[in-house]
C-alpha positions, 0 to 999 in steps of 0.5 A: 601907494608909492612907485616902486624903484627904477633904478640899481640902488647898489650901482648908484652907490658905486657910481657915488663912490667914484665920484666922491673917490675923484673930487673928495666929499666936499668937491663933489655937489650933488649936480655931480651925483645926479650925473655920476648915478643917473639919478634926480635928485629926488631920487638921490634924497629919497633913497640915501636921505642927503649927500653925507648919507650916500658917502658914508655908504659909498665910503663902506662900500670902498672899504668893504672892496679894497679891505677883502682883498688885503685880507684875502691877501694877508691870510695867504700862505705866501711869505710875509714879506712877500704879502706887504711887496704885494700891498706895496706894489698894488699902489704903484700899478694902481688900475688907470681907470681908478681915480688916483689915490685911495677913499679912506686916505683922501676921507681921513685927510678931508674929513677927518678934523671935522666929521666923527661919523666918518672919523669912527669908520675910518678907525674901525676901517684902520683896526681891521687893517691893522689886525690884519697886517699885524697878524701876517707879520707875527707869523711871518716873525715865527717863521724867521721871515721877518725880524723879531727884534721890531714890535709886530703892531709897530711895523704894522702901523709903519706899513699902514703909514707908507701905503697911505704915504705913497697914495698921497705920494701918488695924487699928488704927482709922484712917479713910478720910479719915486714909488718903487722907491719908497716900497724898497726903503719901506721893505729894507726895514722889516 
């Protein structure tokens, strides 16, 4: 009869997910998870079946978190433009304690030329976001918003661009005044 599970397996994946969002996939060993998450590595094998198994589900669950909240967000009754200000601003006020940069982003740059497990997630994570995005600006376009002179989807894509631009920006040392920047310029073309 096996032994039942002593451990959260649900905060063993957040902790994963933290890890992995620090160091990147092949940055973080599987020492680093038996730390991050409490766990052995019996456990960690037996429950998750290897280390690219618990990043893709730390990954989801990163995606899950961050993409409920922009789609909170863009299906508000806010103006448009004031729904990309807000996505734009959450990157500059990022929380301290969050590891600097975004999953998806530092996933696509790592993992992207070489893994099509995770580059299908991150597609389908890119879609929804996307569909998001273009959905907010279309009807901020039939409210007199924004501009209809620019395609919907292309402006969606732009602002997807410049968020991950500003993550990257951002890990790689940028500072609040470089950011605010870049969401003013980012703005000034819807």
């Amino acid at each position: 009869m096996a032994r039942p599970r002593q451990f959260d397996e649900e905060r063993a994946v957040d902790a994963a997910m933290r890890a992995f969002w620090t160091a990147g996939y092949e940055g973080t060993s599987t020492q680093d998870l038996c730390e991050a998450t409490g766990l052995g590595r019996s456990s960690i094998y037996n429950t998750f079946k290897s280390k690219h198994d618990l990043f893709e589900r730390a990954l989801r669950r990163y995606m899950d978190g961050k993409n409920a909240a922009i789609f909170g967000l863009l299906e508000g009754d806010a103006p448009a433009k004031n729904k990309v200000r807000t996505l734009l601003q959450q990157v500059i006020e990022a929380p301290a304690d969050d590891p600097i940069g975004c999953l998806v982003v530092n996933s696509t740059v790592e993992l992207g030329p070489h893994d099509p497990a995770v580059v299908a997630m991150l597609q389908r994570d890119m879609e929804l976001r996307l569909d998001a995005l273009t959905a907010a600006i279309e009807a901020g376009q039939r409210r007199g918003e924004i501009g209809t002179g620019k395609d919907a989807r292309e402006l969606a894509h732009f602002v997807n661009a410049t968020i991950s631009g500003m993550q990257v920006a951002a890990r790689g040392g940028a500072g609040r005044d470089a950011l605010e920047g870049i969401a003013q310029t980012a703005l000034s073309a819807l």
